[in-house]
Structure formats: structure tokens, C-alpha cells
C-alpha positions as CSV (number, residue, x, y, z in Angstrom):
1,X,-30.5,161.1,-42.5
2,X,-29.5,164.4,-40.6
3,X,-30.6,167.7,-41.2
4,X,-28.2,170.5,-40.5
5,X,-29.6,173.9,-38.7
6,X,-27.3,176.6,-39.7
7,X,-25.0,176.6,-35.8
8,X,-24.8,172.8,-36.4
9,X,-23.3,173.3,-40.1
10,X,-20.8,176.0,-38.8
11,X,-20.1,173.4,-36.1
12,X,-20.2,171.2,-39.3
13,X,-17.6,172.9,-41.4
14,X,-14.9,173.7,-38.6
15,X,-15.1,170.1,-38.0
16,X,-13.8,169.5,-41.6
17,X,-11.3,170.7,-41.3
18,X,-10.1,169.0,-38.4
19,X,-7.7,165.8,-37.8
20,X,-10.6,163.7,-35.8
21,X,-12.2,162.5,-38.6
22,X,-15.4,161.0,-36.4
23,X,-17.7,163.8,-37.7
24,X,-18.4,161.6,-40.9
25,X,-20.4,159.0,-38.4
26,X,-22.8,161.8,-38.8
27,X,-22.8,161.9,-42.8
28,X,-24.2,159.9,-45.1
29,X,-22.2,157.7,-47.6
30,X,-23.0,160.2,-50.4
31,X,-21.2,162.9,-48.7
32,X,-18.5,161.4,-47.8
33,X,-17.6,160.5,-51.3
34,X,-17.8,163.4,-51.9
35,X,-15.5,164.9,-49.0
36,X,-13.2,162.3,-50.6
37,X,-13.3,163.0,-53.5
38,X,-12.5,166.9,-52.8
39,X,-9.8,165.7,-50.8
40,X,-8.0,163.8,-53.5
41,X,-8.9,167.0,-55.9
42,X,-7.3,169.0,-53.3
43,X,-4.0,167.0,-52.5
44,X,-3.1,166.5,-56.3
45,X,-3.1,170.3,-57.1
46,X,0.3,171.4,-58.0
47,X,-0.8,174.7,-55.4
48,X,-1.1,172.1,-52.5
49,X,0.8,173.4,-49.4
50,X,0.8,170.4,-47.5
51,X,0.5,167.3,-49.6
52,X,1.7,164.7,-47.9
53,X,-1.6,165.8,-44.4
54,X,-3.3,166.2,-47.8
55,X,-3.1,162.4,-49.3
56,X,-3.4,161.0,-45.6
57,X,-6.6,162.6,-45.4
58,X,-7.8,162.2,-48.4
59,X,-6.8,157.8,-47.8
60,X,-8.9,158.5,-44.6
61,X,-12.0,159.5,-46.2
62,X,-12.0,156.5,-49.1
63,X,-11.4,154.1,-46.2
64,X,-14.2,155.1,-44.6
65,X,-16.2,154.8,-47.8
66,X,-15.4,151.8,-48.8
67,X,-15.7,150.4,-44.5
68,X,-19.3,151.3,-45.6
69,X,-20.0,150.6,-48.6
70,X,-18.0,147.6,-49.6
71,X,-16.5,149.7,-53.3
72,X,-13.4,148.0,-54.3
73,X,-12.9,151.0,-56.4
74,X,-13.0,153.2,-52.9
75,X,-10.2,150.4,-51.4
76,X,-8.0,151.1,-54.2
77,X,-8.3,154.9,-54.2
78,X,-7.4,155.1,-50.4
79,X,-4.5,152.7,-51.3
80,X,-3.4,154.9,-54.2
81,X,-3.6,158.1,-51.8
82,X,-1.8,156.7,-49.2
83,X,1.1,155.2,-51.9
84,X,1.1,159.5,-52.7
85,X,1.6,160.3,-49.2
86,X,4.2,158.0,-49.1
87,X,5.8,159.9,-52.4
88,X,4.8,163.2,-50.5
89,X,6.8,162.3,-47.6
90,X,10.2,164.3,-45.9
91,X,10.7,162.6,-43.0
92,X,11.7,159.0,-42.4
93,X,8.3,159.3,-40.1
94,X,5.9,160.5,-42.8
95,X,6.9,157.5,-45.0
96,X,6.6,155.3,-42.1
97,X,3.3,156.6,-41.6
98,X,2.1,156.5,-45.0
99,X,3.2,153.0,-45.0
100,X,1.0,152.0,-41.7
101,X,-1.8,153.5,-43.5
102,X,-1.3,151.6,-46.9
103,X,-1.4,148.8,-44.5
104,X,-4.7,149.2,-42.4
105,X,-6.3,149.7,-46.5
106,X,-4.9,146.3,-46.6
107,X,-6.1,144.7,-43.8
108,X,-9.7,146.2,-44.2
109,X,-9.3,144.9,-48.3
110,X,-9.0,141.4,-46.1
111,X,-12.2,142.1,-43.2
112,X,-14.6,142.7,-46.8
113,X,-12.7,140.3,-49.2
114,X,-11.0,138.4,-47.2
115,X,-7.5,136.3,-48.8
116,X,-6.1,135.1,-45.9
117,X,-2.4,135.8,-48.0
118,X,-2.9,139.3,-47.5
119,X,-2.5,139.1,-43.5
120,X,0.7,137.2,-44.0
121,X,2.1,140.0,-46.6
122,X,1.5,142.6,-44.3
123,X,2.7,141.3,-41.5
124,X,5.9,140.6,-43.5
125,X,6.0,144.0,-44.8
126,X,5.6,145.6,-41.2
127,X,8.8,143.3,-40.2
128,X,11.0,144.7,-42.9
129,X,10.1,148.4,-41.5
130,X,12.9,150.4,-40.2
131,X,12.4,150.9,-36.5
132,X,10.0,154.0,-35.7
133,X,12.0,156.8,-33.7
134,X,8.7,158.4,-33.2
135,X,7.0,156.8,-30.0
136,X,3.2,157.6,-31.9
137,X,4.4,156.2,-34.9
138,X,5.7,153.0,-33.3
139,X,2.1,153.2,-31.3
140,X,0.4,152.8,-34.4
141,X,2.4,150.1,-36.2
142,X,2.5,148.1,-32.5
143,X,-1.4,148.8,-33.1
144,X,-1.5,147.5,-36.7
145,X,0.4,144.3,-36.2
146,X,-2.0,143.4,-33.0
147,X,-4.8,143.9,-35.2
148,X,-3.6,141.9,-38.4
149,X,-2.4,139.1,-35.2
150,X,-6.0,139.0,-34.4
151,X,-7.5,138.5,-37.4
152,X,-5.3,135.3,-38.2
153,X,-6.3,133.6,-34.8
154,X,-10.3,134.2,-35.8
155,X,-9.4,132.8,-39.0
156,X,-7.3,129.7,-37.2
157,X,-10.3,129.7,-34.4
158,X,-7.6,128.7,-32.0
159,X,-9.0,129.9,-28.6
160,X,-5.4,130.0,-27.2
161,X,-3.6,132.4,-29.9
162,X,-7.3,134.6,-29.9
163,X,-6.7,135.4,-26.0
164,X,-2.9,135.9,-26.8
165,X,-4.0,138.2,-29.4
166,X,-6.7,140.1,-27.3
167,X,-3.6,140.7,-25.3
168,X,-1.9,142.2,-27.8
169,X,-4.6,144.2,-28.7
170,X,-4.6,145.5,-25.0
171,X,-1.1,146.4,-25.1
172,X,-0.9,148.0,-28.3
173,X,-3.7,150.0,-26.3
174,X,-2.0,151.8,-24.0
175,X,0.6,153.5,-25.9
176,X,-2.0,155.1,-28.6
177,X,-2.0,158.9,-28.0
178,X,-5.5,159.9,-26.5
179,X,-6.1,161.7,-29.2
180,X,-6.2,159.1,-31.7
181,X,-9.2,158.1,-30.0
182,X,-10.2,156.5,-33.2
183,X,-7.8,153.8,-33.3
184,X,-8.4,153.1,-29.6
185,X,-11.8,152.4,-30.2
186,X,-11.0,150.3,-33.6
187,X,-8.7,148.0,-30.7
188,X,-11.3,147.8,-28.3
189,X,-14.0,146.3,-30.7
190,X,-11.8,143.8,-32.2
191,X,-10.2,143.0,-28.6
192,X,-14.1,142.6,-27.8
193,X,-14.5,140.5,-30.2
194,X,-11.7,138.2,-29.9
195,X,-12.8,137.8,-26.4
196,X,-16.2,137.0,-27.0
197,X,-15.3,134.4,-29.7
198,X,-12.6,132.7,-27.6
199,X,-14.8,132.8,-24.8
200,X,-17.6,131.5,-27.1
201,X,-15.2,128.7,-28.4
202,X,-13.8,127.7,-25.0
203,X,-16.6,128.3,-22.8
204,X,-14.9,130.0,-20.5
205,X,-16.8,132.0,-18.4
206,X,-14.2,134.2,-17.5
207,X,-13.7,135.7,-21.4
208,X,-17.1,136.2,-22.2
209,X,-17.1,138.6,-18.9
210,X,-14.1,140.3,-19.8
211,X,-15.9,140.9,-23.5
212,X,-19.2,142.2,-22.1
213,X,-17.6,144.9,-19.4
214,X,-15.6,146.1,-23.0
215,X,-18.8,146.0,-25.1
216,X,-20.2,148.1,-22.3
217,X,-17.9,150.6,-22.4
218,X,-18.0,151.0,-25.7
219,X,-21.6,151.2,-26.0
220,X,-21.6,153.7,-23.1
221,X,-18.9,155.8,-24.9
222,X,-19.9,156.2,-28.6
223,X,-23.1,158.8,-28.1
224,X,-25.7,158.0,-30.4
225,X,-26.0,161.9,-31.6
226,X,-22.1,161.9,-32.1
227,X,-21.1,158.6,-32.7
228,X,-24.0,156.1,-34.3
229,X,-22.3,154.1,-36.3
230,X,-19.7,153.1,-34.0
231,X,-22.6,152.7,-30.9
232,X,-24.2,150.2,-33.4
233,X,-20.9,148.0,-34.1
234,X,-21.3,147.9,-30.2
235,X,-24.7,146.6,-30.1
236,X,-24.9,144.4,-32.8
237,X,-21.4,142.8,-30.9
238,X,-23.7,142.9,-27.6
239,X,-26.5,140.9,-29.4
240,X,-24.3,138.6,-31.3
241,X,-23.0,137.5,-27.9
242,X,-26.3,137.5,-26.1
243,X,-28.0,135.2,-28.9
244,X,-24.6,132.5,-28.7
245,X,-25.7,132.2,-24.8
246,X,-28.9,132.1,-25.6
247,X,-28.3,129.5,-28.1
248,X,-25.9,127.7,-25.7
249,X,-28.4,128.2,-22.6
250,X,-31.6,127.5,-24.7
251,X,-32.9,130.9,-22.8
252,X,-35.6,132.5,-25.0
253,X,-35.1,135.8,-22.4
254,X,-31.7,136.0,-23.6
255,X,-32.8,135.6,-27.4
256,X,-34.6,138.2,-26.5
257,X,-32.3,140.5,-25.5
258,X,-30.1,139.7,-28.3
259,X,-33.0,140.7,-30.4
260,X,-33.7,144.1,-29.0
261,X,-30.1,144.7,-29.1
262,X,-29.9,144.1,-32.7
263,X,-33.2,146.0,-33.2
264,X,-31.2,149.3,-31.0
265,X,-28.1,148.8,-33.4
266,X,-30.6,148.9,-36.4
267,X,-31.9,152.3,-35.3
268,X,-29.2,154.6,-34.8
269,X,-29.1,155.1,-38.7
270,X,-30.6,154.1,-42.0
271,X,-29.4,152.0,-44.8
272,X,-28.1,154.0,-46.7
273,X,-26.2,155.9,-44.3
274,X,-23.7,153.2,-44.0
275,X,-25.0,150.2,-46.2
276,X,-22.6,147.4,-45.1
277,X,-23.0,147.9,-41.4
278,X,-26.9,147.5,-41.7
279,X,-26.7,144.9,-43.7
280,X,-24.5,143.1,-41.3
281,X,-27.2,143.8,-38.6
282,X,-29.8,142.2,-40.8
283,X,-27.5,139.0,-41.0
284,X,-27.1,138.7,-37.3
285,X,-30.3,139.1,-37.3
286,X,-31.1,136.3,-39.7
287,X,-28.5,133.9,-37.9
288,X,-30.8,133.9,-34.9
289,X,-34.3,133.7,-35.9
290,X,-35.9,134.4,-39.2
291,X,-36.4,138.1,-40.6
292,X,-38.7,139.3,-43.5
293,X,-37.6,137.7,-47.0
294,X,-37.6,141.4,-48.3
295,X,-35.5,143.0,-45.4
296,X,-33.0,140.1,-46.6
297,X,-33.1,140.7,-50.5
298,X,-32.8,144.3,-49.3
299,X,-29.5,143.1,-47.5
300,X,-28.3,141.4,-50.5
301,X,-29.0,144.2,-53.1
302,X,-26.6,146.7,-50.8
303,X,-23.7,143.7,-50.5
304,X,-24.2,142.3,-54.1
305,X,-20.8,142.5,-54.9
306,X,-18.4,139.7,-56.0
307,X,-16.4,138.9,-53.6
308,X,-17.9,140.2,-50.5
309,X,-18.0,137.8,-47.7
310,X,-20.9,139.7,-46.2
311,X,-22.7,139.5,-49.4
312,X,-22.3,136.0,-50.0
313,X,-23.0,135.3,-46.0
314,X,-26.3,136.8,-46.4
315,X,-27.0,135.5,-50.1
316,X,-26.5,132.2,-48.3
317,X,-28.7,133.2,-45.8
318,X,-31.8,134.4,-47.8
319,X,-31.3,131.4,-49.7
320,X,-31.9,129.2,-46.4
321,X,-34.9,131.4,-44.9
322,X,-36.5,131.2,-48.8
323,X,-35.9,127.1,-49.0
324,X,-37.5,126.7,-45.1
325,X,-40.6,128.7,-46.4
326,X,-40.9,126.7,-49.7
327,X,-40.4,123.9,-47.8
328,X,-43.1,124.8,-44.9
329,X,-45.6,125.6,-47.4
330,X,-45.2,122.5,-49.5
331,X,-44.2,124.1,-52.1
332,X,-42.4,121.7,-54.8
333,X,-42.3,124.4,-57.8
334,X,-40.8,126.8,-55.8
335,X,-38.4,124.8,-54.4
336,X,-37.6,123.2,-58.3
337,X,-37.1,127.2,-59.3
338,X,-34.2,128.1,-56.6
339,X,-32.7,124.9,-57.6
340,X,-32.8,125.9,-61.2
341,X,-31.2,129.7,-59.9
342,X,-28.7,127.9,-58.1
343,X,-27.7,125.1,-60.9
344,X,-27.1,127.8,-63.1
345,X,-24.8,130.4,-60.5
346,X,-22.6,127.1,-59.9
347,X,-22.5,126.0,-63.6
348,X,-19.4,128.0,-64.1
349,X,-15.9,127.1,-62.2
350,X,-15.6,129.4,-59.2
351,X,-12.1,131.5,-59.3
352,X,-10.4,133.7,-56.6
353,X,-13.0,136.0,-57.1
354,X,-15.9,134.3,-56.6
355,X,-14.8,131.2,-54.3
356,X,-16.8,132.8,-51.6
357,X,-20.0,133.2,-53.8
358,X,-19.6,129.4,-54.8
359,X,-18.8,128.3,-51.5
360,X,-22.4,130.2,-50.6
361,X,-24.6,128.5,-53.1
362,X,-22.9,125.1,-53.0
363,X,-24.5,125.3,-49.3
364,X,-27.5,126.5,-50.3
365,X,-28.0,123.6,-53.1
366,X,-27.0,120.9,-50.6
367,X,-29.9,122.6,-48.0
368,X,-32.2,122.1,-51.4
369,X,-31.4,119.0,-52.5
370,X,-31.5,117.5,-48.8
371,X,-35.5,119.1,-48.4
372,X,-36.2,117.6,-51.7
373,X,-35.2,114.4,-50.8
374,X,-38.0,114.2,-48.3
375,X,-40.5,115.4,-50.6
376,X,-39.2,113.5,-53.8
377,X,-36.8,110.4,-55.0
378,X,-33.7,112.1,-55.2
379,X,-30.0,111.1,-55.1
380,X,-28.2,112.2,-51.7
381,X,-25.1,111.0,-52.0
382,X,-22.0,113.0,-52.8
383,X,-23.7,115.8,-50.5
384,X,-21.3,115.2,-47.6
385,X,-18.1,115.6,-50.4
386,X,-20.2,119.0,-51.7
387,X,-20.3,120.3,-48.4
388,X,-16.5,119.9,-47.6
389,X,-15.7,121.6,-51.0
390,X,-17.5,124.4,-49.7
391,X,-15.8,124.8,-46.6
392,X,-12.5,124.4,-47.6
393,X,-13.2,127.2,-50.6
394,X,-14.6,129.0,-47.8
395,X,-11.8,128.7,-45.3
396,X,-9.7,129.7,-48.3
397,X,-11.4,132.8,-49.1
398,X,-11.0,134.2,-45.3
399,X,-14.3,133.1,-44.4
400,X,-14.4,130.7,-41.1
401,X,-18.0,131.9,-40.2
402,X,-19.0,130.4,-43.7
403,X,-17.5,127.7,-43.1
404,X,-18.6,126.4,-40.1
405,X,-21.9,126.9,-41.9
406,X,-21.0,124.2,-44.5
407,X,-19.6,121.8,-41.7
408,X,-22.4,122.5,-39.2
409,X,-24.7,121.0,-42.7
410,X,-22.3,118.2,-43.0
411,X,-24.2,116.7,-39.9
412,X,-27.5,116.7,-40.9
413,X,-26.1,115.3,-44.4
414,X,-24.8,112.3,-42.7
415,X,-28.7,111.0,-41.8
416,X,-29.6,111.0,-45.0
């Protein structure tokens, strides 16, 4: 996506070397396997003079490749190269480190796969740490366990612990150095988040003000020539809570905005600069009004891996926007041939690898069966007892937003 003059690649190549590691915003995901991969090379080599900065780095770079990209084999690499820091370690800090680090692999193995037991481990494991000497280091393990916090009240959607967690968040804030500017900015977006969620969940006015002055900020502080793909977490979080007022309001203005703002996020890079981040865009997206059927399938051919809860969020979702045309048109064949595609996905038991997946097409095949009950005779129902199955699965796998979408079904399933 960006084209290097030879000052910028100087500019470029000192930055490579350096400890802020937001220069790889700029990079596509093909380099930065490839930084990573050097890195590892690098670290490894008997000649190594620093290993232990080495195999931190080097888990750096595969965590950002698989933030990206989704690559389970990218998650276990930077867990492997942090586990070798942890080996390379001489100080009671460096292995403390090393092990916050194995730990934030962790919790972003949990934000793409979810397995709600994996915030519980953690959290465990962080408890049996010694207690950090080194004020930075207890920064970033105070910063960790807010984080991990935060994602267990999302997945409880208790309004109460999300605010108490935001809190956290914001503590956990002001002790990280300002040069880890990184992991201040990884706080701020979730604390945004948790705030626009609680707010969202309790209505209270007061929250969802609090989240849009932090969006704002954030917006205003990651620089679209520096910064892209952290200014379009910003924005897509902007337009996901402009299109919940809009929904909540019924304000087609404000469903407007949303829609710009997604449109803004969508521009500050291509897809296959970071995959999983415009994909997500194209869900949020999707979730408020329909998109192209091909922009979608697009979506899903970048998250089309088991497991993923963004995949199987938008495989759900293209599944739903392909039904309602069917269904518009009057088309019965159609409609007979996605119930055919999904019979056959969700003719084999789901496991805990692809819970999430079957949780997605159960949803799907209750949506289908309910619009070809109003073209055709056809039985309706266990479609409430289907629809529960998929939410608890769903709930199970670590993914609340999919379940809601099974509940929010359940519903219309009960007029039937």
C-alpha cells in the first residue's frame, strides 16, 4: 500500500531498529512476516548478543501478525518467542516481563478465538507472580490484568463490573511510562469500548459521553500518515456507537454518520494491509444496513478460518444478507440451495473448534427455515430449542455479540 522514496526508507530502516514498534502500522502484513520472521532468525543465533530484547521483539512482531491476520500458527510463534525470552532471561524482571508478554499472546489467542477459560488461567497465572520490584514492570502487569478484567465483564454484559473495569483500565493508565505509548493506546480503546457498551447496555447518558470524548482523542491522536490502522479501530468504534444511537433514536442522520464513519475507517488502508481489521469494518458495516454480497464473501474469504469469531460473525452475516435477497426476489431455489450448504456444514457434531462456526450456521438455518415457512409448508417447531443451542455454544466459545444474535431471533421464532 505505501511506496517508500529513498529519505522515507532511511527514515524507514532507523525505525527498525527501534523499541516503538508503531512503524509496522505503515507496512503491509507481508512485510511484517517477514520482519518477524528475521527477528526470530536473528534471536535464535548462537552469535546473538542480546537474546532475551531479541525474543521480546521478535514475540512483538508475530503478535502483530497474527492481530492482523487471524494465523494461529503466528499466535503460537509469538508465544514460543516469548516462552525463549523467558529462558533468555537474567533478572527476576526479564522473566517477569517475558511472562506479561506470554500473557497478552494469551489474551489476544482469546479477542480471535475466544475460550472464555483462557481469561480465568491468566488471571490465575498473573496472581501467582512474584511481586514486580520494577515500577514499569508492575505498570504493565497492573495493565494486563485490567485488560483481561475487561474482557470478562463484556463477556458477562454486566454494565456494573464493565464501568468498574473501565476504571481499572483508567488506573492501570496512569502509571504506564509515556513511552510505552502503545500500550496506552491499547487501554484507551478497550476502556472506550467498555464505556460505550455499558453505556449502550444501561442507557446511561453519562457513559456513552465519557466513551465519545475517549474515541475522540484517539481518533485525533493516531495520524492517518503515521498511525492508520490504529485511527481506523477509532473510527469503526466511533461508528459502531453512532449506528447503536441511531438504532436506539431511530435517526437516519445519525445512521448516517455511522456510515461515513465506517466508510473513513475503511479508507485509511487496504485489505490486505491488515485483513482482519477490514473485515471487521465490513461487518460493522453489515450489522447496520446491507453491503454488497461480494464485499461480504470478500470478508469471509480473509476470516475463513476455524475458529474465528470474526469469521463466523460475518459468515453468519453474509448468510443473512444472501437469505433476505432470496427471499425479496422470490426466489425458492435459491433459498432450497443455502439450505442444502447449511444441512450439510451442520451435519457433523461441532467440537471446541468449531462451536463458533456451528453456533453461526445453526442461526442462519433457523433465519432459512423461518422465510421458508412463509413461502412453503414447513415444520417450525423446535426452532426456538435450535436457537438456544446456538447461543449457549456461542456464549461458550467467547462470543456474546453472537449470541445476542441467536436470542434477538428467538423473538421472531416465537410468532411463528
Amino acid at each position: 500500500m505505501f511506496e517508500f522514496g529513498r529519505d522515507l526508507r532511511r527514515l524507514f530502516e532507523k525505525a527498525r531498529d527501534s523499541q516503538d514498534l508503531g512503524w509496522l502500522e505503515l507496512v503491509g502484513l507481508n512485510l511484517v512476516e517477514s520482519e518477524a520472521r528475521t527477528q526470530s532468525t536473528d534471536a535464535g543465533r548462537v552469535s546473538c548478543a542480546r537474546p532475551y530484547e531479541a525474543w521480546m521483539r521478535a514475540a512483538s512482531l508475530w503478535r502483530e501478525h497474527a492481530r492482523r491476520s487471524g494465523s494461529q500458527d503466528s499466535l503460537q510463534r509469538a508465544e514460543q518467542a516469548g516462552r525463549d525470552a523467558s529462558r533468555a532471561a537474567q533478572t527476576d524482571d526479564q522473566a517477569m516481563r517475558a511472562a506479561i508478554d506470554v500473557g497478552n499472546t494469551c489474551m489476544l489467542a482469546f479477542d480471535l478465538y475466544g475460550a472464555p477459560y483462557r481469561l480465568n488461567g491468566l488471571l490465575e497465572s498473573m496472581k501467582r507472580l512474584p511481586e514486580a520490584r520494577n515500577p514499569e514492570t508492575r505498570a504493565e502487569l497492573l495493565a494486563l490484568t485490567a485488560r483481561l478484567k475487561a474482557r470478562q465483564a463484556r463477556i458477562a454484559q454486566d454494565a456494573t463490573a464493565m464501568t468498574e473495569a473501565a476504571n481499572l483500565l483508567a488506573a492501570a493508565m496512569q502509571d504506564i511510562r509515556p513511552s510505552d505509548n502503545h500500550i496506552v493506546e491499547d487501554l484507551a480503546l478497550d476502556r472506550a469500548a467498555l464505556s460505550l457498551e455499558a453505556g449502550l447496555l444501561s442507557r446511561d447518558a453519562q457513559l456513552l459521553d465519557r466513551a465519545g470524548r475517549e474515541l475522540r482523542v484517539l481518533v485525533e491522536g493516531a495520524s492517518p500518515d503515521e498511525r492508520p490502522v490504529s485511527r481506523a479501530r477509532a473510527l469503526a468504534l466511533c461508528g459502531t456507537g453512532m449506528s447503536a444511537l441511531a438504532a436506539v433514536a431511530v435517526n437516519d442522520d445519525a445512521g448516517d454518520q455511522a456510515s461515513t464513519l465506517y466508510d473513513a475507517a475503511a479508507d485509511q488502508f487496504t485489505a490486505d494491509h491488515s485483513p482482519l481489521d477490514w473485515a471487521s469494518i465490513v461487518l460493522l458495516k453489515a450489522e447496520s444496513g446491507p453491503v454488497k454480497l461480494s464485499v461480504l464473501a470478500q470478508a469471509q474469504r480473509l476470516t475463513d478460518r476455524p475458529g474465528l469469531i470474526l469469521g463466523a460473525m460475518i459468515r453468519e452475516r453474509l448468510m443473512a444478507q444472501s437469505i433476505a435477497e432470496a427471499d425479496a426476489n422470490e426466489d425458492i431455489p435459491a433459498l432450497t440451495r443455502l439450505e442444502s450448504q447449511l444441512r450439510k456444514r451442520l451435519s457433523s457434531p461441532p467440537d471446541d473448534a468449531t462451536a463458533v462456526e456451528w453456533a453461526s450456521d445453526q442461526i442462519s438455518l433457523t433465519r432459512l427455515v423461518m422465510v421458508l415457512s412463509s413461502h412453503l409448508t414447513y415444520p417450525t417447531a423446535d426452532l426456538g430449542m435450535a436457537l438456544f443451542e446456538a447461543a449457549d455454544a456461542a456464549n461458550l466459545a467467547g462470543a456474546p455479540a453472537l449470541a445476542k444474535r441467536a436470542r434477538d431471533l428467538m423473538l421472531a421464532a416465537k410468532s411463528l
